[in-house]
C-alpha positions, 0 to 999 in steps of 0.5 A: 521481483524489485526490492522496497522499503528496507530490502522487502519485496513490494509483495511483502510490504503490502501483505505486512501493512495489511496485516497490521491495518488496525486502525487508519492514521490521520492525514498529514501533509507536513509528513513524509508519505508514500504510495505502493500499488500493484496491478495484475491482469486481474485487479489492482490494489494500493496503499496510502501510507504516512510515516509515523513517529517511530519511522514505521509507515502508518495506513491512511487508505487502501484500495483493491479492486478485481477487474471483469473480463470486459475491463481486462480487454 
């Protein structure tokens, strides 16, 4: 699995900022920004995210969605 931010794997990046998502950042656009995604045969799903004042990274927006068999194909 390839390594992200700060050594984690990419998986627990985004299970760490959803579980922290306790309120939306405002966006920014003087500040430093990234974006994860992932996919899978069966969904995708991605992060917006801005870094914040004390170099955490701060959720702007998030996506997910499951994918039908028709989209699969």
């Amino acid at each position: 699995m390839k390594k992200g931010l700060e050594g984690k794997s990419r998986q627990g990046v985004v299970k760490e900022s959803l579980q922290h998502l306790v309120k939306l950042a405002h966006f920014d656009k003087k500040i430093k920004m990234r974006i994860i995604c992932d996919a899978s045969y069966e969904g995708l799903g991605a992060l917006l995210l801005q870094q914040g004042k004390d170099d955490t990274w701060e959720s702007l927006s998030c996506a997910s969605r499951y994918l039908s068999e028709q989209l699969r194909s």
